[in-house]
ZABA-764103 format. One record per residue (C-alpha): residue number from 1; z, x, y. Coordinates in steps of 0.1 Angstrom, whole numbers, plus 5000, padded with zeros to 4 digits. Layout:
BEGIN
[NUM; [Z; X; Y]]
...
//
This chain:
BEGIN
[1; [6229; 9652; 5187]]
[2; [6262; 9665; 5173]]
[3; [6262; 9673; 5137]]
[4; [6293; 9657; 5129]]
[5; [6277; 9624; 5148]]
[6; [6244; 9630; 5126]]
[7; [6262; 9629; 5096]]
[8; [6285; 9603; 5103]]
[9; [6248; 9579; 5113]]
[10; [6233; 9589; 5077]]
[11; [6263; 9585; 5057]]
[12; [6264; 9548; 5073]]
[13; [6226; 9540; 5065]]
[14; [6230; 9553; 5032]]
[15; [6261; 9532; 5025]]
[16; [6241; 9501; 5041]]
[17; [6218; 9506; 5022]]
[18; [6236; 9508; 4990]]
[19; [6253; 9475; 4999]]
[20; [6219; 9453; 5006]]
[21; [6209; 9437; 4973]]
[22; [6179; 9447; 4961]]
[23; [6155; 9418; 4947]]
[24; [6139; 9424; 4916]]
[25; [6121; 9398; 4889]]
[26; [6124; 9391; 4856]]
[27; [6099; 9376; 4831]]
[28; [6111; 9366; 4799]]
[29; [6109; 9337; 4773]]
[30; [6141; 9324; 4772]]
[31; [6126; 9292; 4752]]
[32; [6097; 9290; 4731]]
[33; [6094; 9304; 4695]]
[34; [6102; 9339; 4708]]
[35; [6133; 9331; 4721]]
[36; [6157; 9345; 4697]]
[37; [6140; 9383; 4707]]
[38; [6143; 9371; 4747]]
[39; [6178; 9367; 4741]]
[40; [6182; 9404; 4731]]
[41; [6164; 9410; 4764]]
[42; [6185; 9391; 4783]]
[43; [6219; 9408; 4770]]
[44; [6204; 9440; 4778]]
[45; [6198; 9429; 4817]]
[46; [6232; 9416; 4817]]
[47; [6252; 9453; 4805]]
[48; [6223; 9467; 4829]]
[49; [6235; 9447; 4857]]
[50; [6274; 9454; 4853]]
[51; [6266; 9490; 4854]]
[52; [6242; 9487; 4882]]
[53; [6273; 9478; 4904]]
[54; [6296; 9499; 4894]]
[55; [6274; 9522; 4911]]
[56; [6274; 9505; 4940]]
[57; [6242; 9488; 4934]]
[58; [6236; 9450; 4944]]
[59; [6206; 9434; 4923]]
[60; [6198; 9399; 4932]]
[61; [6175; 9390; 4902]]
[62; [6157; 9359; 4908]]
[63; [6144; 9351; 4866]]
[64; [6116; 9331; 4852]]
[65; [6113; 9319; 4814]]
[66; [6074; 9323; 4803]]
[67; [6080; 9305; 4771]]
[68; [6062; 9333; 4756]]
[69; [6030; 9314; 4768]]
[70; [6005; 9336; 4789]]
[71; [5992; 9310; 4818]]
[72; [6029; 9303; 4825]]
[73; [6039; 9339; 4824]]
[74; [6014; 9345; 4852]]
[75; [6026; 9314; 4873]]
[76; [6060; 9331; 4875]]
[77; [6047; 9366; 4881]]
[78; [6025; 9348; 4910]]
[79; [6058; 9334; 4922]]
[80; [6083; 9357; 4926]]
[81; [6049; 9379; 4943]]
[82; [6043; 9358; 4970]]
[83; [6072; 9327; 4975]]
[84; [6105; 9349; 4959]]
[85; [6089; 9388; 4975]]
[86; [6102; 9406; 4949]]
[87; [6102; 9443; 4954]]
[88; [6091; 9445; 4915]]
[89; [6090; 9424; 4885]]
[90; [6101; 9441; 4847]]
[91; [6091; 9420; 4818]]
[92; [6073; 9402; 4805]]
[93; [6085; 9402; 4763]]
[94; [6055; 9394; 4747]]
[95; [6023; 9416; 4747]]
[96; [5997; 9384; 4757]]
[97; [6023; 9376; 4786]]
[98; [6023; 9417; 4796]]
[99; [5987; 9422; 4792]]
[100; [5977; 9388; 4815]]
[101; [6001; 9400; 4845]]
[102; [5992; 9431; 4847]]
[103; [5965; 9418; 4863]]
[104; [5985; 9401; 4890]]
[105; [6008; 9431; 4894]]
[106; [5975; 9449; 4906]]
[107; [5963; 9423; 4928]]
[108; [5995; 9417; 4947]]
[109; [6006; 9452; 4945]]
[110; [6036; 9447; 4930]]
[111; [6055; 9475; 4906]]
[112; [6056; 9458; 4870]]
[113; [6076; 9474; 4847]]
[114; [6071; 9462; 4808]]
[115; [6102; 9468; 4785]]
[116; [6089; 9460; 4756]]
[117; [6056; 9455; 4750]]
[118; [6036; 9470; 4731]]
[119; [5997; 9464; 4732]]
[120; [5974; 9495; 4732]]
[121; [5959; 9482; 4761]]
[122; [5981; 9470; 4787]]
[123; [5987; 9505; 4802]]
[124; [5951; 9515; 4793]]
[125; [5936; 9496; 4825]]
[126; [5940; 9525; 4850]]
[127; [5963; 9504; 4869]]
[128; [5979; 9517; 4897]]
[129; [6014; 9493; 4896]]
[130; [6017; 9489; 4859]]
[131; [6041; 9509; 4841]]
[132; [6056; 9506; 4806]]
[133; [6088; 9526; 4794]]
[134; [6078; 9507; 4757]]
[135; [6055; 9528; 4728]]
[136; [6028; 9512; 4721]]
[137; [6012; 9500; 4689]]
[138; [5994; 9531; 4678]]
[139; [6032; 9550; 4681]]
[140; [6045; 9519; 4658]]
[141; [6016; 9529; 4635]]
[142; [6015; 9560; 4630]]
[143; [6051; 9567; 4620]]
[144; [6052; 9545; 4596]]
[145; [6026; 9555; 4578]]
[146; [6029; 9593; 4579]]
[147; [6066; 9584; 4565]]
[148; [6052; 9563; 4536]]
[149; [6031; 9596; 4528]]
[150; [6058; 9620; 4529]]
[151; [6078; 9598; 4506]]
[152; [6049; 9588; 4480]]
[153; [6014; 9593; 4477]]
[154; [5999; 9562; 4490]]
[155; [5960; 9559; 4486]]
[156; [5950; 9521; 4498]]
[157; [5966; 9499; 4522]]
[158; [5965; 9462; 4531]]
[159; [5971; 9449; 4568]]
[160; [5986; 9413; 4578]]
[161; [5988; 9405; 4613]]
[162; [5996; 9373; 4634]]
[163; [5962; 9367; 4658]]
[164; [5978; 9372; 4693]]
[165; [5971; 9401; 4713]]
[166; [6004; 9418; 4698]]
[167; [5991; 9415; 4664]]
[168; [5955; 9422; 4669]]
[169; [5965; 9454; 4686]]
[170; [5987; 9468; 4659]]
[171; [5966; 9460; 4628]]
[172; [5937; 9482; 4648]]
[173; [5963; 9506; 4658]]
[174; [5968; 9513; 4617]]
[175; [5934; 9510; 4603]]
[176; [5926; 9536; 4628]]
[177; [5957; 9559; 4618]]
[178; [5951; 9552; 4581]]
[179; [5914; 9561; 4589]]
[180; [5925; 9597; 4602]]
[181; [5951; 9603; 4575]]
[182; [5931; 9592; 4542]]
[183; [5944; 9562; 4534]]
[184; [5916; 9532; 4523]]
[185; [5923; 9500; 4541]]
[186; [5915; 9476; 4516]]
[187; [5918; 9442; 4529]]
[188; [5927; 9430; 4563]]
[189; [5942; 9395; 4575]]
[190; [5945; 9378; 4607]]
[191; [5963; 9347; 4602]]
[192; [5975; 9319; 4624]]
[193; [6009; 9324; 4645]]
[194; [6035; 9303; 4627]]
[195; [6011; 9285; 4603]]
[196; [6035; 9269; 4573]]
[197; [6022; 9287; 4543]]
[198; [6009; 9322; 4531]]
[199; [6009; 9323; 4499]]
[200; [5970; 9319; 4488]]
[201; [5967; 9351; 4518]]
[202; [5996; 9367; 4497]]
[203; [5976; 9363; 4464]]
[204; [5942; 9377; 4479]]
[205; [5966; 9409; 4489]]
[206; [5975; 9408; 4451]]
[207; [5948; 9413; 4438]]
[208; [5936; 9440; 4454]]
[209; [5969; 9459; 4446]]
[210; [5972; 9478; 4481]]
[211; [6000; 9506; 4479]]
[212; [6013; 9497; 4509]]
[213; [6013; 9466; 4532]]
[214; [6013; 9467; 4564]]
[215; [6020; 9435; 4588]]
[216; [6026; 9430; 4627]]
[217; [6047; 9396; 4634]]
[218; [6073; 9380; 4648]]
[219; [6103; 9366; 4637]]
[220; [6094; 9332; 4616]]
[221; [6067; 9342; 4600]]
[222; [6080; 9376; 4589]]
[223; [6106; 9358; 4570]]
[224; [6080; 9332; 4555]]
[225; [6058; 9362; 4548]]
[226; [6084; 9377; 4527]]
[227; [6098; 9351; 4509]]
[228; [6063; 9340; 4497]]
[229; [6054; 9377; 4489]]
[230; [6082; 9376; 4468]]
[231; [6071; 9342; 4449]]
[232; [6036; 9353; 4442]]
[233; [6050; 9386; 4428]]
[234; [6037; 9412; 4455]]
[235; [6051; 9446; 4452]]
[236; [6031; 9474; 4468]]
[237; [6047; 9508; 4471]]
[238; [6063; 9496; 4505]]
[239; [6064; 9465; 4533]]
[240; [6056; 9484; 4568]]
[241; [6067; 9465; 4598]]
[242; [6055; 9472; 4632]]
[243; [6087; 9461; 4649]]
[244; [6090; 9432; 4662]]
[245; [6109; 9403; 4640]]
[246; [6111; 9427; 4611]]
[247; [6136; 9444; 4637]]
[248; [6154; 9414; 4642]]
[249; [6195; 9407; 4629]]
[250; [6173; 9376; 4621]]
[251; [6147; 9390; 4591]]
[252; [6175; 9417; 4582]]
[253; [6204; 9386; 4574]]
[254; [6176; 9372; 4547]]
[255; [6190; 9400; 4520]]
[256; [6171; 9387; 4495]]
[257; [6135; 9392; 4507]]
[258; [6148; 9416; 4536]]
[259; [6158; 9445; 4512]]
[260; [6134; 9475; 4516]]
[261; [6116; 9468; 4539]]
[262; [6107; 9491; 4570]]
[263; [6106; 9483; 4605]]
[264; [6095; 9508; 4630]]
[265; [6117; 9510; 4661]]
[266; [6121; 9521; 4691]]
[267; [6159; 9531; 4694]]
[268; [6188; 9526; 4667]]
[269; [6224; 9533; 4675]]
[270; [6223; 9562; 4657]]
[271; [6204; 9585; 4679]]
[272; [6219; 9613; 4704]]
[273; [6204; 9601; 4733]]
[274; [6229; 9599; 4765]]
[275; [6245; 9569; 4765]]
[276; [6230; 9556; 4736]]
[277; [6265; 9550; 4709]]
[278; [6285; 9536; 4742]]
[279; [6255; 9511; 4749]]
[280; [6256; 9498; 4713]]
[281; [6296; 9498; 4709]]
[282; [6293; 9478; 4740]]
[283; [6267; 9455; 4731]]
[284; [6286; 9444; 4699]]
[285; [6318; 9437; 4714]]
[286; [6301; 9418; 4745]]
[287; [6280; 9401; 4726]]
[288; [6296; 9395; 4692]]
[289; [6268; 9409; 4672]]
[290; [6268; 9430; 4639]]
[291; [6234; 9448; 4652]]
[292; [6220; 9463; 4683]]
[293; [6181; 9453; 4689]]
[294; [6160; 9479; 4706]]
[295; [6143; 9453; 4726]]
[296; [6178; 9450; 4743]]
[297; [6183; 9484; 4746]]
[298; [6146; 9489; 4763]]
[299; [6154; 9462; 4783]]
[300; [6186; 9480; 4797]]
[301; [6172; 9509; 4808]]
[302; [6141; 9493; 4820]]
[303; [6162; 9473; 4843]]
[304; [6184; 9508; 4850]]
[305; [6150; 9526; 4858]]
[306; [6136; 9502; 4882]]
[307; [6170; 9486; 4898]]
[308; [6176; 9519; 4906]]
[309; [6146; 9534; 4923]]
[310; [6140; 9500; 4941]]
[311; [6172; 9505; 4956]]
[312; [6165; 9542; 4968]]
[313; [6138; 9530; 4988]]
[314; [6149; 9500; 4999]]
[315; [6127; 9479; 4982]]
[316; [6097; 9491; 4997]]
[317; [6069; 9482; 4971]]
[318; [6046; 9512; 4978]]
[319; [6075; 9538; 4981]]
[320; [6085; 9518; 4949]]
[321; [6054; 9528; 4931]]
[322; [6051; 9563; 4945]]
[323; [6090; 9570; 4931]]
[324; [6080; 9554; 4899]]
[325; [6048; 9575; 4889]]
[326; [6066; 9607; 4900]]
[327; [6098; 9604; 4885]]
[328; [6125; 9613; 4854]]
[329; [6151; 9598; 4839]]
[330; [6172; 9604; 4810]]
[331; [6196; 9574; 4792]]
[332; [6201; 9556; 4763]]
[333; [6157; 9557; 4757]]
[334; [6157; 9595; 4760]]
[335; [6138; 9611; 4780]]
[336; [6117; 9585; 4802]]
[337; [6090; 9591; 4822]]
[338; [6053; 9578; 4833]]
[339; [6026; 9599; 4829]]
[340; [5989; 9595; 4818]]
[341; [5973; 9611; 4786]]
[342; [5949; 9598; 4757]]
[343; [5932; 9571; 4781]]
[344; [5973; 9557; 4791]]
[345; [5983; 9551; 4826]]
[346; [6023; 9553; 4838]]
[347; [6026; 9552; 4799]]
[348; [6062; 9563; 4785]]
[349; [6059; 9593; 4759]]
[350; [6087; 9576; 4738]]
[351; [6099; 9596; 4702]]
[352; [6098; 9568; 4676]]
[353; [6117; 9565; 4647]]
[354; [6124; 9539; 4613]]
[355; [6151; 9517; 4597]]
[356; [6147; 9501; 4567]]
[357; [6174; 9471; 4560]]
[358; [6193; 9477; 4531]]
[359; [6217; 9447; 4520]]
[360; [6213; 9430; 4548]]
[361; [6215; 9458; 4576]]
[362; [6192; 9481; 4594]]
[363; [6197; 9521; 4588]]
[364; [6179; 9549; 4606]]
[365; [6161; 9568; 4581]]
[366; [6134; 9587; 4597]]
[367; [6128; 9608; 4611]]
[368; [6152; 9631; 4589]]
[369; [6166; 9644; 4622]]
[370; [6179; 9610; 4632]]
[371; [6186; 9595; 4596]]
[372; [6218; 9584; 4584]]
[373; [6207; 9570; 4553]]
[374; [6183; 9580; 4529]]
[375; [6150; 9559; 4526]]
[376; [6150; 9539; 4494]]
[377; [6111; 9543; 4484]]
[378; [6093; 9526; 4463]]
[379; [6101; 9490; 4471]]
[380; [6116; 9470; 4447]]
[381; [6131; 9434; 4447]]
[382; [6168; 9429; 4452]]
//
């Protein structure tokens, strides 16, 4: 066949290709007690989506709101599977939701891609078709507390943690860093997911006068937590929080209980990463917000990552799957690929790092590299 011909035929598949929509997906709560953190999620899909067709790529995304509630995140997942034929799902928020589909994404052999996520054991099921660009609670862990010991000398340590599969995972995520490093957990609690009051679990933490306290939970009851820490006079060397609603504009607008208190994170708008200050800059003026959520930058790139490779192969799920395990990419999350080490499958190698909110606004301040404010340490009340 003539060469010119040849080319001609490929340039036209490719360019047919680029033009038929690919069908992805999406599991998130858009209702439900989680919902203010789904909403980041959501804003991040949207900026993903606008850029996804100014390169020419069409995404027709067929979404499902879980609620935050397990059973019903699976009844979506089954679904878009078998009625919608997705070429892949990304989501779900929460880690209960992630860890029950994960299941599903196995048994219908569909790519699942979880943004956010963060339980130890989602991506530690050898499962061929689940991949997570999200650390996971032993990264949230472990940089927080090997900050705390580089700015004090912290000896004991105190864990609270909501009872869901998010919680459970991170509070055995840091007794087994604090194990390794030295540090004496002292008392640990498991309390009930937006129970109304803390303060006789508060007191118990009291007495036992941990120098640091670490808790793992969303958005409510981190504020509650906080405001009755402050009423029953807690004041350990530091408040640690894994993420979550302690990374929320949410917990950060209550100054007065909010002050000083860490949240580990996955991406600030501080960091070099490609992409990274134009996504934020963007995200404020889009959105009118003062603050930039990781959960909605994971989102975006997660969406980037698989909206992207989908199209490629033209939404062939095992192709899909093959592009995704072998794969690099580099955005707005760094570096970003899936890979399998310590017991992880298709696990993301992600660099962590740590704001604290200071009157009323998160600041990167660790690692050094990446700070651009100094950590105020001890904690004190504002």
């Amino acid at each position: 066949m003539n060469l010119r011909i040849l080319s001609s035929l490929l340039a036209f598949g490719l360019a047919v290709q680029a033009q038929t929509p690919v069908k992805l997906g999406v599991i998130n709560c858009v209702t439900g007690t989680q919902a203010p953190i789904g909403e980041y999620i959501s804003n991040g899909y949207k900026l993903a989506i606008e850029d996804l067709q100014k390169k020419g790529i069409k995404v027709d995304l067929v979404s499902e709101d879980d609620t935050g509630k397990p059973q019903v995140s699976m009844s979506a997942f089954e679904k878009l599977a078998t009625r919608d034929r997705v070429a892949a799902v990304v989501g779900p928020y929460s880690s209960a939701c992630a860890n029950a589909v994960s299941k599903l994404a196995e048994k219908y052999r569909v790519p699942l891609l979880v943004p956010v996520a963060s339980k130890e054991d989602i991506t530690r099921q050898n499962q061929k078709y689940v991949f997570r660009l999200s650390a996971t609670t032993e990264d949230y862990a472990s940089i927080l507390i090997s900050m705390a010991q580089k700015l004090g000398k912290p000896k004991t340590m105190a864990i609270l943690n909501e009872n869901t599969d998010f919680g459970t995972s991170g509070a055995k995520s840091a007794k087994a860093y604090a194990g390794q490093v030295g540090i004496q957990v002292v008392m640990e609690e498991a309390y009930q997911a937006g129970s109304p009051d803390y303060r006789s679990t508060l007191a118990k933490v009291k007495a036992v006068k941990p120098d640091l306290v670490f808790m793992v939970s969303y958005v409510a009851d981190g504020i509650l937590l906080m405001r009755q820490a402050r009423e029953v006079g807690l004041q350990p060397q530091a408040f640690l929080g894994a993420g979550a609603g302690f990374a929320s504009s949410e917990f950060a607008r209550e100054q007065a209980i909010s002050h000083g208190v860490f949240s580990s994170t996955q991406w600030t708008v501080d960091v070099s990463w490609p992409g990274a200050k134009d996504f934020g800059a963007r995200y404020k003026a889009r959105f009118g917000k003062a603050e930039v959520p990781y959960h909605a930058a994971n989102a975006y790139a997660s969406m980037m990552v698989m909206a992207e490779t989908a199209a490629k192969v033209g939404g062939d799920r095992e192709k899909l799957r093959g592009e995704l395990r072998g794969g690099h990419w580099n955005g707005i999350m760094g570096d970003v690929r899936f890979v399998d080490y310590n017991g992880y499958t298709n696990q993301n190698k992600h660099q962590m790092l740590v704001e604290q909110i200071q009157n009323g606004k998160h600041e990167t301040v660790w690692p050094p590299e990446y700070a651009t404010k100094k950590p105020l340490y001890p904690f004190k009340w504002k």
